[in-house]
N, CA, C and O atoms as CSV, one atom per row, in Angstrom:
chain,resi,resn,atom,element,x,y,z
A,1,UNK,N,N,85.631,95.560,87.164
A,1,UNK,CA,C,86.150,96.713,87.867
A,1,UNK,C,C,85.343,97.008,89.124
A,1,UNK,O,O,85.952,97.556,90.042
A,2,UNK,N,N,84.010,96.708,89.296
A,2,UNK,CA,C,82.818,97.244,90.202
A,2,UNK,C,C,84.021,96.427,91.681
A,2,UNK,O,O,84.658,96.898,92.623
A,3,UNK,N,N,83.795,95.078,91.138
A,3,UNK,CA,C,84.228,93.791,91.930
A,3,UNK,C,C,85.776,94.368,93.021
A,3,UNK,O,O,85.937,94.420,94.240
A,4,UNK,N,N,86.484,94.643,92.089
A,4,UNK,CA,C,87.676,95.763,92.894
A,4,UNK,C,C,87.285,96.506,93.859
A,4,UNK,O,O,87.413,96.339,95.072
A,5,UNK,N,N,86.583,97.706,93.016
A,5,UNK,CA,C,86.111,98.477,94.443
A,5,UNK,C,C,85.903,98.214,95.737
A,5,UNK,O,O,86.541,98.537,96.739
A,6,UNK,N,N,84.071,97.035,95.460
A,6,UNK,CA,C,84.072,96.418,96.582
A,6,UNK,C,C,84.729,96.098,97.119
A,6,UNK,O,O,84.661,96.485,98.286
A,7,UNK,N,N,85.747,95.270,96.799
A,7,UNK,CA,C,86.878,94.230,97.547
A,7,UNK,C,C,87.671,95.754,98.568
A,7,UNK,O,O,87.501,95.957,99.770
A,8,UNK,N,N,88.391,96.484,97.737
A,8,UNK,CA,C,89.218,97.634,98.623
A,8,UNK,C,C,88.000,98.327,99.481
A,8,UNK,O,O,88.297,98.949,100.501
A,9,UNK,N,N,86.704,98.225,99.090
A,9,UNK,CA,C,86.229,99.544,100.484
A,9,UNK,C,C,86.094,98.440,101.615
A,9,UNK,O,O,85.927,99.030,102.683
A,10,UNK,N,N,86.102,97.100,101.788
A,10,UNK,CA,C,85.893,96.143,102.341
A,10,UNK,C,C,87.073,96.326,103.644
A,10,UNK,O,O,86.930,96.092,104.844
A,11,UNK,N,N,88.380,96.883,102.819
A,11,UNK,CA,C,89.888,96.425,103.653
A,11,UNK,C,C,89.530,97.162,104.196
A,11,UNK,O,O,88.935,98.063,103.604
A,12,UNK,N,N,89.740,97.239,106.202
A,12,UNK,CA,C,89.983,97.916,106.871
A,12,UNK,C,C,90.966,98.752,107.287
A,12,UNK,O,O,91.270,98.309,108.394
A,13,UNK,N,N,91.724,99.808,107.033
A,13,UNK,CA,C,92.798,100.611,106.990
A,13,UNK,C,C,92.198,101.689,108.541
A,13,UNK,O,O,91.054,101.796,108.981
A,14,UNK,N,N,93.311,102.247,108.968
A,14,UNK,CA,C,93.104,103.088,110.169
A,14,UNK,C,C,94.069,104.162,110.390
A,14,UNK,O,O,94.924,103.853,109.560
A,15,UNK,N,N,94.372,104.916,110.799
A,15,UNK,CA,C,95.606,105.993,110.929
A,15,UNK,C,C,96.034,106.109,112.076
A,15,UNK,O,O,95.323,106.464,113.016
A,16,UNK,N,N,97.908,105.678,112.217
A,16,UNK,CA,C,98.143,105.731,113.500
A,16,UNK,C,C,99.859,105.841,113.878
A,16,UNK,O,O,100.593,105.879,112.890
A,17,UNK,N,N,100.276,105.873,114.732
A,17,UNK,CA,C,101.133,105.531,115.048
A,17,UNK,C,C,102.148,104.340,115.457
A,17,UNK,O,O,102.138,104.075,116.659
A,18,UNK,N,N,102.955,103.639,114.710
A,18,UNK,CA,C,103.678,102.494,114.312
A,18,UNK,C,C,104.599,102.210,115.877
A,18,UNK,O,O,105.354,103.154,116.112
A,19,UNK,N,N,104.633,101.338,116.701
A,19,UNK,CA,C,105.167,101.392,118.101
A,19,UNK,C,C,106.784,101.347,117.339
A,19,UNK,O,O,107.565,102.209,117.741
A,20,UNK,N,N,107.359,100.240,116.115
A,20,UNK,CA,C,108.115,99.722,115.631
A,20,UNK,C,C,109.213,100.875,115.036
A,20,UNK,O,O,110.365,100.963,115.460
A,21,UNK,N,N,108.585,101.827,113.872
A,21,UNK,CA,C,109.067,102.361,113.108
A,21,UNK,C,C,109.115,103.795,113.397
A,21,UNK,O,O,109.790,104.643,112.815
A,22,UNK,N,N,108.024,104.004,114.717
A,22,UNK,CA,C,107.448,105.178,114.751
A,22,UNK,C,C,107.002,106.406,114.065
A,22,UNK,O,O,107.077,107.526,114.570
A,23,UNK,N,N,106.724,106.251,113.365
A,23,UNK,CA,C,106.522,107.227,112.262
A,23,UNK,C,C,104.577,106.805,112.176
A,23,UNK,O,O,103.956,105.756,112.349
A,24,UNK,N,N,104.129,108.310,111.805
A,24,UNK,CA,C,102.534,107.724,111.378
A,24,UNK,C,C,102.329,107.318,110.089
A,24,UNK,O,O,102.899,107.675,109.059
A,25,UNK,N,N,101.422,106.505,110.272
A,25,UNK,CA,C,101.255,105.639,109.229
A,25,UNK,C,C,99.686,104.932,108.905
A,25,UNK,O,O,98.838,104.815,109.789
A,26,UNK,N,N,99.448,104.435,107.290
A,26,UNK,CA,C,97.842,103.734,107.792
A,26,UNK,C,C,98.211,101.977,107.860
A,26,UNK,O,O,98.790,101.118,107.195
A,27,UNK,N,N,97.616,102.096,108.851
A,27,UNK,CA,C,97.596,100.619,109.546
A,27,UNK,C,C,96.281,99.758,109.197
A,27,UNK,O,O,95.136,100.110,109.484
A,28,UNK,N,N,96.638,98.566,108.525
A,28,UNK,CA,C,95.833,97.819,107.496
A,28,UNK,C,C,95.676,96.817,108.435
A,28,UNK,O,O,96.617,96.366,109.088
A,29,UNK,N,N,94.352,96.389,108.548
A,29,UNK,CA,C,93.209,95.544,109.756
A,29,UNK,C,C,94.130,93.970,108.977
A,29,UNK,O,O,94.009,93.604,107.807
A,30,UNK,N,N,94.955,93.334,110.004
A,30,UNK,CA,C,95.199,91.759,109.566
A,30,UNK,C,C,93.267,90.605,109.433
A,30,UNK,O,O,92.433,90.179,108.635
A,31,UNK,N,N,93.689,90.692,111.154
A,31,UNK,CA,C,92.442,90.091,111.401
A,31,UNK,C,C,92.147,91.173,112.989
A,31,UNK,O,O,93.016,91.885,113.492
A,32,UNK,N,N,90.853,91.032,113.461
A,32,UNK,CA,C,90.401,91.652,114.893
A,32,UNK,C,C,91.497,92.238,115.366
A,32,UNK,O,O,92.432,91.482,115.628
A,33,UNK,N,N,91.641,93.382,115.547
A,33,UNK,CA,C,92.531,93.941,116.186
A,33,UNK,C,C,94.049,94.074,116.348
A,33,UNK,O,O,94.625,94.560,117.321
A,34,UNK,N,N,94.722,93.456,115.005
A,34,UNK,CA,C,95.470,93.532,114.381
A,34,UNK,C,C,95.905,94.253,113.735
A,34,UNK,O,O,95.119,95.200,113.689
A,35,UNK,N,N,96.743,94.438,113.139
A,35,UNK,CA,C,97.208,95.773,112.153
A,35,UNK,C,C,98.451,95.528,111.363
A,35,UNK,O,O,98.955,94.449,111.673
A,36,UNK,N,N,98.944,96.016,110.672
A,36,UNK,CA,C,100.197,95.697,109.528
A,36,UNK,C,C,100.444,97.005,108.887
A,36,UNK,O,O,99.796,97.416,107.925
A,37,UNK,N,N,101.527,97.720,109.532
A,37,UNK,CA,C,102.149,99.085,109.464
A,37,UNK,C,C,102.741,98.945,107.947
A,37,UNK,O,O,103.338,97.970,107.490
A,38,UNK,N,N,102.446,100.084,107.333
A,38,UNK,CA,C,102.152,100.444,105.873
A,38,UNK,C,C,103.744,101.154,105.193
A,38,UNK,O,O,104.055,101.167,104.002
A,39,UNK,N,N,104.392,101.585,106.115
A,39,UNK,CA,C,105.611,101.877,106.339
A,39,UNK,C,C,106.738,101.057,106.658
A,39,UNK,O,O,107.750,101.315,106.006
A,40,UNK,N,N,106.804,100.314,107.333
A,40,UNK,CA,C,107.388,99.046,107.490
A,40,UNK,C,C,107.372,97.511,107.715
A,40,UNK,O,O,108.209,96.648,107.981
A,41,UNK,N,N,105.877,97.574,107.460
A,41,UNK,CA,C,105.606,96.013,107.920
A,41,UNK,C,C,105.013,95.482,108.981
A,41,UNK,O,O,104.004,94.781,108.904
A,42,UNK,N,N,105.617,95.788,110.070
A,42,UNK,CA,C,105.791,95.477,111.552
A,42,UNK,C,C,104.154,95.293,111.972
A,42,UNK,O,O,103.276,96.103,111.676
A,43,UNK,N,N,104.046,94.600,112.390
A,43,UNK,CA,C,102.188,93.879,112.849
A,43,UNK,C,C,101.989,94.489,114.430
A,43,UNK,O,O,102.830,94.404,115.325
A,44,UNK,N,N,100.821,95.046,114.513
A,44,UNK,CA,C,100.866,95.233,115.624
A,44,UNK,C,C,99.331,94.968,116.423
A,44,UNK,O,O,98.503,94.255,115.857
A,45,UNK,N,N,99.064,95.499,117.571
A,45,UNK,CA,C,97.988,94.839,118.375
A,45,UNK,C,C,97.225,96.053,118.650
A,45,UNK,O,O,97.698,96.845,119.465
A,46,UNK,N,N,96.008,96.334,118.031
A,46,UNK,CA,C,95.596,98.042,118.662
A,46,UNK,C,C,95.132,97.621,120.229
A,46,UNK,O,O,94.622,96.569,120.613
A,47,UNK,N,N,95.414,98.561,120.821
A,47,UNK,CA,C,94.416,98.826,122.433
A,47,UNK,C,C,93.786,99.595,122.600
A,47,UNK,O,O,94.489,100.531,122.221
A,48,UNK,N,N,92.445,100.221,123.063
A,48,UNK,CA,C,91.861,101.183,123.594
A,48,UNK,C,C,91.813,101.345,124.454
A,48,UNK,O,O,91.715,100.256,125.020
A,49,UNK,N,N,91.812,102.212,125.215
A,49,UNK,CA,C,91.962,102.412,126.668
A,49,UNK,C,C,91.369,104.181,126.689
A,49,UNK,O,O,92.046,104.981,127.334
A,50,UNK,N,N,89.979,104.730,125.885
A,50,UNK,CA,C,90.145,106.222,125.877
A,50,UNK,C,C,90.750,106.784,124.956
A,50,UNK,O,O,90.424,107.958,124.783
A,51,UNK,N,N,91.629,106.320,124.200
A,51,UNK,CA,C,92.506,106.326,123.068
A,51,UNK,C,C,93.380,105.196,122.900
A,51,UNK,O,O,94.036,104.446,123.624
A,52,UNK,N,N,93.002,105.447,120.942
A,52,UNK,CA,C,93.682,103.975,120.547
A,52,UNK,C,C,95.374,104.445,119.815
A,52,UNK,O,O,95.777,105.324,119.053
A,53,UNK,N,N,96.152,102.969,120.773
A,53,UNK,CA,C,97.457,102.681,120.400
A,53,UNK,C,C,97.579,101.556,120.068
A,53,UNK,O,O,96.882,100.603,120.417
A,54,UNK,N,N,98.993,101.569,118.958
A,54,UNK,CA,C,99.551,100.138,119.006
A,54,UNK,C,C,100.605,99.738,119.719
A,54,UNK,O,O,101.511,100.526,119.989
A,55,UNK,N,N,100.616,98.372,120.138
A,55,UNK,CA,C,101.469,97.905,120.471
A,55,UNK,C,C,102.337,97.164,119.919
A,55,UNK,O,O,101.954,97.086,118.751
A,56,UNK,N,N,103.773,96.248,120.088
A,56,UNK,CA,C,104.166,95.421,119.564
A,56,UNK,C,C,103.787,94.556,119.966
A,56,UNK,O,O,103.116,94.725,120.985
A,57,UNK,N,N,103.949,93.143,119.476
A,57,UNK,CA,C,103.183,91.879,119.970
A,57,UNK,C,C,104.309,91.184,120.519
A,57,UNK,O,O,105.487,91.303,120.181
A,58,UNK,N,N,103.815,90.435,121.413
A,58,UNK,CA,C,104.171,89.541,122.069
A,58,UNK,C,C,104.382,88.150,121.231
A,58,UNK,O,O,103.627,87.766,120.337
A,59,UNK,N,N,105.969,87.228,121.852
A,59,UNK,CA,C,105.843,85.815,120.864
A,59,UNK,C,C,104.920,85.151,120.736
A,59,UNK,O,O,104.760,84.448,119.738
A,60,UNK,N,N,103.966,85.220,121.854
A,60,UNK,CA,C,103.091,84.027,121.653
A,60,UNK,C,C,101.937,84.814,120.676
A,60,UNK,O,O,101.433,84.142,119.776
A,61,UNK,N,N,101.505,86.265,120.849
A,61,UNK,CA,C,100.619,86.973,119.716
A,61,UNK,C,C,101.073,86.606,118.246
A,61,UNK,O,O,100.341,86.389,117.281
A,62,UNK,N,N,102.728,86.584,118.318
A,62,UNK,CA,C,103.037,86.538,116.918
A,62,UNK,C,C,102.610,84.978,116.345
A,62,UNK,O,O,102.075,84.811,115.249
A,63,UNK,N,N,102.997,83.709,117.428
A,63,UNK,CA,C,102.375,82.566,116.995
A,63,UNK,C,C,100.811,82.509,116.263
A,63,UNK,O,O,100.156,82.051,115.327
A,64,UNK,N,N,100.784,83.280,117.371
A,64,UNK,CA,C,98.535,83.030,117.127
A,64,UNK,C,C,98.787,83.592,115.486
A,64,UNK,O,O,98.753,82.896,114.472
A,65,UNK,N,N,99.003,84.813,115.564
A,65,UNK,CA,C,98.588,85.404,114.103
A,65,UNK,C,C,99.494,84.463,112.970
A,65,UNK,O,O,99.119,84.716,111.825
A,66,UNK,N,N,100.496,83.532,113.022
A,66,UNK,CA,C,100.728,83.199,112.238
A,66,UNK,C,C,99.914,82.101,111.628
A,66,UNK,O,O,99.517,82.010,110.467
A,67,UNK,N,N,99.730,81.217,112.718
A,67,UNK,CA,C,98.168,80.346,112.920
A,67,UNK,C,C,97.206,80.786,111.689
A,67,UNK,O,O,97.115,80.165,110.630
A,68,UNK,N,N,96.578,81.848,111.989
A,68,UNK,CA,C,95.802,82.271,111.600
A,68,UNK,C,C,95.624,82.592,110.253
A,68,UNK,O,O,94.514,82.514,109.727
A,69,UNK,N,N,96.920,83.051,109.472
A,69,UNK,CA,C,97.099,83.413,108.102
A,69,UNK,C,C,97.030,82.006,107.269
A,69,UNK,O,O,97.155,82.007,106.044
């Protein structure tokens, strides 16, 4: 059971706004700066700029991250 814990305080989760579904939602860390809307799925790209948004990704973002999984 300890082993669980660890594992979930590990996942990176964040609170935000979904570009896709729009609705707020917690947005679960894929890999770096990634995200996977908790509400519908939809993967997205955080940006900072002063405040953080998501974006939708681009085809070739969606390639990379598929790569990657």
């Amino acid at each position: 059971m300890v082993k669980i814990k660890e594992l979930l305080s590990e996942i990176h989760t964040v609170h935000g706004i979904c570009p896709e579904c729009e609705e707020e939602a917690i947005m679960v860390a894929i890999v770096t700066d990634y995200y996977r809307c908790t509400n519908c799925g939809h993967d997205t790209r955080q940006y900072v700029n002063g405040s953080i948004k998501y974006l939708k990704l681009k085809e070739d973002e969606i390639k990379w991250l598929k790569n990657r999984k």
